[in-house]
N, C-alpha and C positions, 0 to 999 in steps of 0.2 A: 094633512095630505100623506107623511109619510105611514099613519096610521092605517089609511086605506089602502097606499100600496102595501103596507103587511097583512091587511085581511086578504086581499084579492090574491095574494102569493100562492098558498095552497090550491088554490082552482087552478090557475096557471099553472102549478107542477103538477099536478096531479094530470092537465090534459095534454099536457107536454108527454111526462112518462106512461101514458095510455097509448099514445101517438107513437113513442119508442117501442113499446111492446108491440104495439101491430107492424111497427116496421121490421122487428128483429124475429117478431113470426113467420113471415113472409120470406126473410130471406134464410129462416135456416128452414125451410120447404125446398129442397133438393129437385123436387119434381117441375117447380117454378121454371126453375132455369133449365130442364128441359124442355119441357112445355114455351117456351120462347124459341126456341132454338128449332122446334118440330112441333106447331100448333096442330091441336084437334089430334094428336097421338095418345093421348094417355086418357086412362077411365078410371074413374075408381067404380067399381061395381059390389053387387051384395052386401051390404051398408058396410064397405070399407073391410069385407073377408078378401075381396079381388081386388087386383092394381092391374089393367093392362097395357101396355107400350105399343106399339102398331104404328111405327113409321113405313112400311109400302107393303099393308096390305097382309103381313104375316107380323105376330106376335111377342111378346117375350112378356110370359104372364105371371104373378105371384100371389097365390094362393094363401089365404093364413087360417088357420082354425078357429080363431076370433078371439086369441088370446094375445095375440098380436097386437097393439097400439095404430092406428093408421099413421102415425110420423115415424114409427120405426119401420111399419111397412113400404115407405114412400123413401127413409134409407137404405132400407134393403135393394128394392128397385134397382132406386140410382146406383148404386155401388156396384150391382150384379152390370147393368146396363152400361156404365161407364167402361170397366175393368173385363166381362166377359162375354158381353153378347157379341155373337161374330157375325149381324148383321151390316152389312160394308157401309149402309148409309150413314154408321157411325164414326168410318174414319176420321172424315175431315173433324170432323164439333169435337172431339177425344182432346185437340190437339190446339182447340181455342183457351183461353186466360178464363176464359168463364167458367168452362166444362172443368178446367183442372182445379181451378181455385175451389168449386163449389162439393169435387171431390173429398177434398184436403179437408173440408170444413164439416163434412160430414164425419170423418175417421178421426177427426179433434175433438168429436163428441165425447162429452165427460164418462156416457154411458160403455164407449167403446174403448176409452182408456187400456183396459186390461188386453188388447190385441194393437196396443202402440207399435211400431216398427218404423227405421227408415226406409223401407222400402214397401212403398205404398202398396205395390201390387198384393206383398204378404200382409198389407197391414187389412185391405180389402178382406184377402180369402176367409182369415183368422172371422173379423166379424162376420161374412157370410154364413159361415160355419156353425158359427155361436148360435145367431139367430134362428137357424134351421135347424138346432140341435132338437131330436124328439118330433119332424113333422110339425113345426110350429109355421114356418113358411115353405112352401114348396115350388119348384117352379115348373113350367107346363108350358108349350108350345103352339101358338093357336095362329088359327089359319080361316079368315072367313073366302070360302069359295063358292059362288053360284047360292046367295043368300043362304047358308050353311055355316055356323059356326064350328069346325072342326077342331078337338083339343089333344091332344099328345102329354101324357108326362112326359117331364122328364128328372134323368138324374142328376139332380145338383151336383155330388160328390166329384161326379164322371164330367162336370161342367165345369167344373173348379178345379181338378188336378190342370186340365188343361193348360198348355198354354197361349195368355192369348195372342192375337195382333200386336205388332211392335209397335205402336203405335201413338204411346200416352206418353 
C-alpha cells in the first residue's frame, strides 16, 4: 500500500503545484482586481499593444510598441491607474485593503526592485518612468462620443510630475 501511495505522490504534486501556479497567476494580474472592483472597464486591444480602462465612459489608455510584455503592460496600467489618474470614480476603490494591497504587490515585484522606496507614491513614479523610458508605453486619453472613438495623447512626464489626489 504504501508503495502505491509513493507512486501516486508525484501526480498529486505535480497537480497541486500546477493548481498553485494558476492561482499565483491570477493573483499577481493587477488588472484582476480592478476588473472586480469596475466590471466590463478594461480591454486589452491589438493583441495586447493596447490596455484600456473606461470606468464612465472616458478613458485612461496604454499604448506599448509591442516590446512591452502584456503583464508588465497590465502593471503599468494599474500603477498609472491607482496612483495618477484623476478620474473621481477612483476615489473610493484607492482607499479599499484590496486596491492598496494589490498596489504594494505590484512595486514588490523582483523586476521593479531597482525603483524600491518607502514612499509608494515615488516608488510608483520611478517604475512608470522606467517603463516608458524610449516610448515603450505611452499613455492617451480616449473618449468614445456619439459611436466615435476619440483618442488624445498624452504626456506622461506632465502626468507624473503631478500631484495626485490625497487619497491613497
Amino acid at each position: 500500500m504504501s508503495r502505491l501511495l509513493f507512486s501516486l505522490s508525484p501526480i498529486l504534486l505535480t497537480s497541486v503545484y500546477s493548481t498553485a501556479q494558476v492561482a499565483d497567476a491570477k493573483q499577481s494580474d493587477p488588472i484582476q482586481q480592478l476588473q472586480k472592483s469596475f466590471p466590463d472597464t478594461v480591454e486589452l486591444k491589438n493583441h495586447g499593444k493596447l490596455l484600456e480602462f473606461c470606468p464612465d465612459g472616458t478613458c485612461d489608455g496604454f499604448v506599448t510598441s509591442g516590446n512591452v510584455s502584456i503583464p508588465t503592460l497590465k502593471d503599468f496600467a494599474y500603477l498609472y491607474v491607482f496612483f495618477f489618474s484623476d478620474n473621481m470614480v477612483l476615489d473610493d476603490w484607492r482607499r479599499t485593503e484590496d486596491a492598496k494591497k494589490t498596489a504594494e504587490g505590484v512595486l514588490a515585484k523582483n523586476q521593479y526592485v531597482g525603483c524600491a522606496n518607502a514612499d509608494r507614491l515615488e516608488a510608483a513614479r520611478c517604475v512608470l518612468r522606467d517603463l516608458s523610458r524610449g516610448g515603450r508605453i505611452r499613455l492617451i486619453f480616449v473618449r468614445y462620443d456619439e459611436g466615435k472613438r476619440v483618442v488624445v495623447p498624452e504626456n506622461l512626464a506632465e502626468e507624473l510630475a503631478k500631484t495626485p489626489r490625497p487619497n491613497h
